[in-house]
N, C-alpha and C positions, 0 to 999 in steps of 0.2 A: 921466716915468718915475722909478720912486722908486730911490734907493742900492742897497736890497736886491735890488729888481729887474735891477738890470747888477751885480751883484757874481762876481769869478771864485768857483765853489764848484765844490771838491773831492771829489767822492763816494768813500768807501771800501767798496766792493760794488756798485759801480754797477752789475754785472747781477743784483742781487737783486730781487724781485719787489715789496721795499719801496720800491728808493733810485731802479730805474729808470726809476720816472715820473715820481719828482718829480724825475730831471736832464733829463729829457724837456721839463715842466713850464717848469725853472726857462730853458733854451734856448729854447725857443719862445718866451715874455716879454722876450729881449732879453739874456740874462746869460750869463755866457762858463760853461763846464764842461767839466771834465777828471772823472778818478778812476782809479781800480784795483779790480781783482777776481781774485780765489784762481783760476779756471776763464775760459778762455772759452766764450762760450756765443750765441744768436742774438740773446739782449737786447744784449747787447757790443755784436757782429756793427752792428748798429741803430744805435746810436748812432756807431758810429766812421763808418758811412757817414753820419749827420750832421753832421761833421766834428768829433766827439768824441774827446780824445786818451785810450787807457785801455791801462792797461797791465796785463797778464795775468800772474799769478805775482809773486812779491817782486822789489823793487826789488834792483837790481845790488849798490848799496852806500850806504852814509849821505850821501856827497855826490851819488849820484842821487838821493835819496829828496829832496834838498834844493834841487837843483835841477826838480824833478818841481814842488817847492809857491811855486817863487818865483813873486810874484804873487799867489798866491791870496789869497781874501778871509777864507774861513769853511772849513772841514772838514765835511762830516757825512757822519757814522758808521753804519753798517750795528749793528742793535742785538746781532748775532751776534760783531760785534768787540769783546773784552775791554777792559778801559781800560789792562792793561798790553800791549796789541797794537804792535808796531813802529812801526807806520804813525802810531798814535793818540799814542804816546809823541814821536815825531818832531815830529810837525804842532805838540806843544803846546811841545815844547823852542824850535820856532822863536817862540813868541809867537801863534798862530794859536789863533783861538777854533774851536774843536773842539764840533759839538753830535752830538745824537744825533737819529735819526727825529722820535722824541716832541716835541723842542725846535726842529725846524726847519718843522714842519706848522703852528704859528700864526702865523708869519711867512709863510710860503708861501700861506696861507690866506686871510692879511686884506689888509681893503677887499673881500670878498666876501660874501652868502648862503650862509651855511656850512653843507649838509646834512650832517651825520655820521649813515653809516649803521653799527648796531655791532652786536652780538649774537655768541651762540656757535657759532652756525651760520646759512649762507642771506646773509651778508653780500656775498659777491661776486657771486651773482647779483641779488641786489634792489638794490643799485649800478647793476649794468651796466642789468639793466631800466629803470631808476629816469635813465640817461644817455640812453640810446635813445630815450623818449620825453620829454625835455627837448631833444635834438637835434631830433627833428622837431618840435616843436610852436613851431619857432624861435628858445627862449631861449638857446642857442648855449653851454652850458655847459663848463667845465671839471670833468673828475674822473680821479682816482683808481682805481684797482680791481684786487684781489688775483688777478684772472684774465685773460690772454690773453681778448678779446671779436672776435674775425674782426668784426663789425658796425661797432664803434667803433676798427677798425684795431690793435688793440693792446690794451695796460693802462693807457694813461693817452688821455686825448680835452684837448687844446687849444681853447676855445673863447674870445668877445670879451665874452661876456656875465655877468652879473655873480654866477650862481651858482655856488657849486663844491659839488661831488659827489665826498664823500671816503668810502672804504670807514674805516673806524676798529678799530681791535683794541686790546683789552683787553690783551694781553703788552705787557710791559715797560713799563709805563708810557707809552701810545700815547695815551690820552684826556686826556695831564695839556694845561694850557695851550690848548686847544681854548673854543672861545665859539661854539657853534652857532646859527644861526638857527632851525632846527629837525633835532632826533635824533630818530633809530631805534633801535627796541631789539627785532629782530625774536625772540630769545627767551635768557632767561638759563641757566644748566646749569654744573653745575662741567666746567672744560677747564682744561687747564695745568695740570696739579699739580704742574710744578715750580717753581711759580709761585706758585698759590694751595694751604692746605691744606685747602679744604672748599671748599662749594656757600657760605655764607657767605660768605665772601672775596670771590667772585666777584662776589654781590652786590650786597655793598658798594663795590664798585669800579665796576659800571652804577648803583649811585646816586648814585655821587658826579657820574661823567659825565653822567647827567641833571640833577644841578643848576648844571651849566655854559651847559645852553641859555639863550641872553640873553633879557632880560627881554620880554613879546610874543609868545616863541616858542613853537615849537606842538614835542610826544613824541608819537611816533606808536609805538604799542605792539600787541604781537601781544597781547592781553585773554586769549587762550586760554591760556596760559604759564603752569605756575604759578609758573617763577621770576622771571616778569615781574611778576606778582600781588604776588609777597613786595617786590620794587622798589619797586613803586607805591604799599604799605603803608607802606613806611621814610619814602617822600617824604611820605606824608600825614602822617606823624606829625610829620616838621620844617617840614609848610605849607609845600612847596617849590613844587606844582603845584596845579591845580583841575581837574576834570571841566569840558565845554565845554557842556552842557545836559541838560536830563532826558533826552534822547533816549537819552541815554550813561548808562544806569541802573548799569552795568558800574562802570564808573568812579566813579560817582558813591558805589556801595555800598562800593567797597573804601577809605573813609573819607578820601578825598582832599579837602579844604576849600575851598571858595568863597574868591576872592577874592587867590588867589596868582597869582604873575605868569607862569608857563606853565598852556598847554591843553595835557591828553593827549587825544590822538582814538585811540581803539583800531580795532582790524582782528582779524577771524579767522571762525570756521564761527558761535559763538555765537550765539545766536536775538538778543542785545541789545546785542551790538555796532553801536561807530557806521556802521564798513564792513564788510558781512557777503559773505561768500561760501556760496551753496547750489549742491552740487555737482549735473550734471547726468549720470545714467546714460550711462557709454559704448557706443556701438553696436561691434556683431562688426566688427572688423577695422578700428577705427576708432584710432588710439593718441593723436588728441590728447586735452586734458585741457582740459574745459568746467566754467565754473560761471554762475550767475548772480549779479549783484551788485546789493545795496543799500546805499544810503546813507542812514543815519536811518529805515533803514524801509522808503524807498522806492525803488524799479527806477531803474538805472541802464542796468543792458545787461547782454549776457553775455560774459564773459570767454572767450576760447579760448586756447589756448598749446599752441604745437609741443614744449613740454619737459614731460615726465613728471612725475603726483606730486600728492600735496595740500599738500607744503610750497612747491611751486612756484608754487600759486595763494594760498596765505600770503605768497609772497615781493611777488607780482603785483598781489596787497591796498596791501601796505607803499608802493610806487611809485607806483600808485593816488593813492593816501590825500593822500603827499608832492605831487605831478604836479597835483592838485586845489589843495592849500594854495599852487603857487606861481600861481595862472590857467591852467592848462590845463585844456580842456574835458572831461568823464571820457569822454563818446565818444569825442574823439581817441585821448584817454590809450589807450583798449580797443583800439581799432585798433593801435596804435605794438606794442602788450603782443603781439598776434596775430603779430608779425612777429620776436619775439625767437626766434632760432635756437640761443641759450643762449652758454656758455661755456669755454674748453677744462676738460679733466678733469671737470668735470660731467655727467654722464651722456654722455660723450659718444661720438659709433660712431667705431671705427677698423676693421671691416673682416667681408667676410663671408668661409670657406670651405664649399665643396663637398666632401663624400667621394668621389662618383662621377667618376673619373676619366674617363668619356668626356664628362662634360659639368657641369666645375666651375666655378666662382667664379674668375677670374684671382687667385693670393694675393698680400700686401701683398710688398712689397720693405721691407727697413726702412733708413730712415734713419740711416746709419754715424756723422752727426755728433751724434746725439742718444746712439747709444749711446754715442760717444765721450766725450761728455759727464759722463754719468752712471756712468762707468766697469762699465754693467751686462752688455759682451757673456758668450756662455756662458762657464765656466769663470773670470769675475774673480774678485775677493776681495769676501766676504761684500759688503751695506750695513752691516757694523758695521764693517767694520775699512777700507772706503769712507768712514765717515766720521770720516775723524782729527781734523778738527778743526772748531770750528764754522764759518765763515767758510769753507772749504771745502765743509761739506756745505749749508752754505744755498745755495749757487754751483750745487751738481748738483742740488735739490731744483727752484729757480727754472728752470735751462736745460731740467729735463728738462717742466717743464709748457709752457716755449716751445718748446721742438723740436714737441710736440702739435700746438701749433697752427699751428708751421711748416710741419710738413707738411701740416695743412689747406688752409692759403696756397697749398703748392704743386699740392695735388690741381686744388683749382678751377682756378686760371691756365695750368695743364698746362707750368708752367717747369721744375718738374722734372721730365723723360722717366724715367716707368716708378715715379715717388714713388705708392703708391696706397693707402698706412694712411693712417687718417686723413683722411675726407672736409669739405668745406666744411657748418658746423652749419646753413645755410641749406638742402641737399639732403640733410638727417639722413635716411638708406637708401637714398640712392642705393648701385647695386652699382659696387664698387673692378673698374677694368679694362673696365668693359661699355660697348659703344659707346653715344654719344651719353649718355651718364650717364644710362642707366634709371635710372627710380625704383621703390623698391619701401618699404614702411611697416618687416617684417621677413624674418627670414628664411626663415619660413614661408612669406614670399609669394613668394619668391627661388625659393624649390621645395616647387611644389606639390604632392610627396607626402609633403614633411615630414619623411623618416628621414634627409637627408644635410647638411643642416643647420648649420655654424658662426656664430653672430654674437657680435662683442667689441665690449663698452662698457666704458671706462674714466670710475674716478670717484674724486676728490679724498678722498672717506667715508673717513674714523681715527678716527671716536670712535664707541660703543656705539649712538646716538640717529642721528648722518647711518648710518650702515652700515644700521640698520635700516628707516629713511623709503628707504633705497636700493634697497634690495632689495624693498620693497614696491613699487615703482613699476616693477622690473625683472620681478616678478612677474607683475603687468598685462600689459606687455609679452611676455612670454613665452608667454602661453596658456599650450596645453598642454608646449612644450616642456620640455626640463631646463634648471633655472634652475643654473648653479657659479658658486662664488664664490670668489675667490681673495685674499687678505688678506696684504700685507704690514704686520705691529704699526710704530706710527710712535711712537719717542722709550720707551725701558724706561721712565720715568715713567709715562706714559701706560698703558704696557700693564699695569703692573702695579695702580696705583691702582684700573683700571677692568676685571679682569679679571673680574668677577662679569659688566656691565654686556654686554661682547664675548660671553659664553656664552649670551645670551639675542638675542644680536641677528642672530643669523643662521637662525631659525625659516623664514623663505620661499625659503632653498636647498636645493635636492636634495644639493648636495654642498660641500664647504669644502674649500680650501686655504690651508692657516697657510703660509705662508714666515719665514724668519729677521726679525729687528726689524732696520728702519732707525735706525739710533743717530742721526742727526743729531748733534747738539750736545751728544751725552750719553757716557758714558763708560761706568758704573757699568750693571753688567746688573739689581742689585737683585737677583737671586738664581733672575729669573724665566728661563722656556723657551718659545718659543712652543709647546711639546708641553704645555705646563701649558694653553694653551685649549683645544685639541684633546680631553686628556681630561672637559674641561669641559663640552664641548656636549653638549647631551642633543637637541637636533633641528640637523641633520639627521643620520642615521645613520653618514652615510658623510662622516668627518672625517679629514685626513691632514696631518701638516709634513711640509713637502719644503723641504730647505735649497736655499739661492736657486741654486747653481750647476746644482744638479739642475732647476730647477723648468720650465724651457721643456722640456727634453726628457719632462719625464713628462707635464706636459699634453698635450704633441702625442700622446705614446705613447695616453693616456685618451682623448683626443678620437677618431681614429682608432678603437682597440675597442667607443668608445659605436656610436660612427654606423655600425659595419660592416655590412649588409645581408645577415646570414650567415641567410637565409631560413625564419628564424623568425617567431613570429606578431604578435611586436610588437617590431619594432627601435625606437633610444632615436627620438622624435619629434623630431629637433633639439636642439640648445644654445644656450641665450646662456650667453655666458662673460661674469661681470664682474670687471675686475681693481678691487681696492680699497686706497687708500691715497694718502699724500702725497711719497712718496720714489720710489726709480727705480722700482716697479711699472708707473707711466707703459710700461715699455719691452717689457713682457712681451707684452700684446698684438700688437703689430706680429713681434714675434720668433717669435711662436708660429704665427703667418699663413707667415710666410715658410719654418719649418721645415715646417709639414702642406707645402706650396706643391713643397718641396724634394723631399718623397716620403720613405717610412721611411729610418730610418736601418739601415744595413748596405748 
């Protein structure tokens, strides 16, 4: 066992969605861990029942904070904590090397098959896929992953075997010091503008990370992409990779040079892609998502997936592709793909209501330690003024995507009496409260005349491009009913850079709800309103902000008048609600179950 590996380290945000796996990670291997974090939260919760010491809130005083690090080896840092942060000032006063995420991922990493999977979107599912089927097919892998996975227990999977399976991000310098055996770059897009100031930037930062794969390795690229295109252009011009055969005419045209030391194998719809997906007609009443695959041309098999979407079978390509290059057979690989139930906040159901009170949908109870978490019950204080500081708001961002999927956990196991938002992604529409966990596809099929109708999917979607692949797959799923969308802006950077991009991306909703911005780590409004998209949209008709403290009671108030049965000749055919965003949005669903559940207000 090497030094690194039994070394005490310290994590500063150990319940963050970044540090919690890899203290997970670095415990399982043999090595002592401790840390602190701003919230607690059920990642916390986790570790401390693995006998992890973490302490919630700031330290008492400077001789705690010193007593807290006697022993440790190494510090790392949550990349949300400043470098003039207390804790980070502390650790180095006493002589303690202090790293950050970026810096502590190629120590953690090596002596392994390093798949770095990265992109601007699609990266924590085509991870978790990408684990699921390296679990079964026995290579016993180790990874990473930016999502709660109910499948793989968690966000991080412990394995003996010698590949790791690392989700990767582009912020903050997350690809520096990486040596892949083989990368994914499922597609490039300007994201983080407070980061990058163009689609440029961007990049140039996936091409530098692609010229990190060691030499022999294989880039596995979405071909369709044109910012994957521009990538693969930069590389041919410094001979950094080569196309793998004519087969790959794709590659081979976008001037990439014989005789460099990486293969890209691309994936996507393309007629000349090396891994091609052709999608298959969905039948009436059918909601998975079918394609067929080829490889070089030729029939592999058909893909199916219980998750929604053609980015989904993009993602499904990507793990494919990877799953193949390490010896997995692709019929397995297809199999393994068939049984992914997906990942929390990814399209995922929390819950159905009924209008007809003689014969409803039992509604969600919601989870008190999630809201308490995310400090979102009715009536708190905005998400802007929520998030005072960064290291804080990373704490309620992270808890509130694991509360998700805690109460998944608890739906299925039925540990917690009466927990019912939030079903297990394995019985995606089962009905919440129905004995013996019916199953039903929607909730059209929940009631069969269709006008009384609630179903909520919640999804991680903040940027202009996820929101709209979302809503088109939410669409599908909806048939005839009304499709709402409810939008909480994640980060004033963001909203405002991309405010053109958000007005075009909500075309396949009947109806929009702008709520207040999540400030996360940000301060500065920049001048914007989320009332500035609202006047923005030109589809759908009916656009409205409702500040966040308002925003459960008016959906419930809307939902209630859509579905009332006032014996007219077309009541609304049902709703799916989707809530959208990275911040407490997560919490709106279940709150909103619980309030129709409660019966009007008065």
């Amino acid at each position: 066992m090497t030094r690194q590996r039994t070394q005490h380290v310290h994590f500063l945000g150990i319940g963050g969605a970044g540090l919690s796996p890899l203290a997970q990670i670095h415990l399982a291997g043999g090595g002592t861990v401790s840390g602190s974090d701003a919230e607690d939260s059920p990642r916390v919760a986790t570790l401390r029942a693995r006998g992890v010491a973490v302490r919630v809130g700031p330290a008492a005083s400077q001789a705690a904070l010193a007593a807290e690090l006697a022993g440790v080896d190494v510090v790392v840092a949550s990349s949300a904590l400043p470098d003039d942060h207390p804790e980070v000032l502390a650790a180095r006063a006493l002589g303690l090397p202090v790293r950050r995420r970026s810096e502590w991922l190629p120590e953690l990493t090596a002596g392994h098959r390093l798949v770095a999977v990265a992109g601007s979107h699609g990266k924590s599912t085509t991870s978790a896929m990408l684990a699921l089927v390296l679990r079964a097919a026995g290579l016993d892998p180790t990874a990473v992953i930016g999502a709660e996975v109910s499948q793989l227990g968690g966000n991080a999977l412990v394995g003996a075997g010698d590949v790791f399976v690392l989700e990767s991000d582009e912020y903050g310098g997350a690809f520096a010091g990486l040596q892949p055996a083989i990368a994914v770059i499922t597609n490039v897009e300007w994201e983080h503008p407070d980061v990058f100031p163009d689609e440029a930037a961007v990049q140039a930062v996936f091409a530098a990370f692609a010229r990190r794969v060691r030499p022999g390795g294989r880039l596995v690229v979405c071909g369709d992409d044109p910012g994957v295109a521009a990538v693969l252009a930069e590389l041919g011009r410094t001979g950094n990779v080569r196309a793998p055969d004519a087969a790959d005419a794709d590659a081979a045209s976008s001037g990439v040079p014989a005789g460099a030391a990486v293969t890209v194998l691309d994936y996507g719809f393309g007629a000349r892609r090396r891994w091609r997906a052709v999608e298959a007609p969905a039948s009436a009443g059918d909601d998975t998502t079918r394609a067929q695959v080829l490889r070089a041309g030729e029939p592999v098999g058909t893909l199916t997936l219980a998750v929604p979407g053609r980015h989904s079978i993009l993602n499904a390509l990507a793990a494919l592709a990877v799953a193949t290059e390490l010896g997995v057979e692709p019929a397995r690989a297809l199999a393994t793909l068939a049984t992914y139930t997906g990942a929390a906040r990814r399209f995922e159901f929390v819950g159905f209501w009924r209008a007809d009170a003689t014969d409803h949908l039992p509604p969600a109870t919601v989870d008190a330690g999630c809201l308490a978490d995310t400090g979102a019950l009715a009536g708190a204080a905005s998400p802007s003024s929520a998030a005072s500081s960064a290291a804080t708001s990373s704490a309620a961002t992270s808890s509130a995507a694991t509360s998700s999927a805690a109460r998944s956990s608890a739906a299925r196991s039925g540990a917690a009496a009466g927990v019912t938002t939030g079903l297990a992604p394995e019985s995606l529409g089962a009905v919440p409260g129905q004995p013996g966990g019916a199953q039903t596809g929607t909730s059209a099929d929940a009631d069969p005349a269709g006008t009384h109708s609630l179903e909520v999917i919640d999804d991680y979607a903040h940027h202009p491009t996820e929101i709209r692949l979302t809503l088109a797959a939410a669409r599908s799923r909806a048939r005839d009913r009304a499709l709402w969308a409810v939008l909480q802006p994640h980060t004033y950077s963001r909203f405002a850079a991309m405010l053109d991009g958000f007005a075009d991306a909500f075309a396949d909703a009947d109806r929009v709800y702008v709520t207040d911005v999540y400030a996360a780590r940000e301060h500065d409004d920049l001048g914007r309103h989320p009332s500035d998209l609202v006047t923005r949209l030109r589809r759908p008709a009916f656009a409205v902000h409702v500040p966040w403290p308002e925003l459960t009671g008016r959906l419930a108030a809307d939902v209630r008048a859509a579905l009332a049965d006032t014996g007219g000749d077309a009541p609304t055919r049902g709703i799916l609600l989707l809530t959208l965003g990275a911040g407490t949005i997560t919490t709106v669903g279940p709150r909103l179950l619980a309030t129709l559940g409660a019966g009007p207000a008065g």
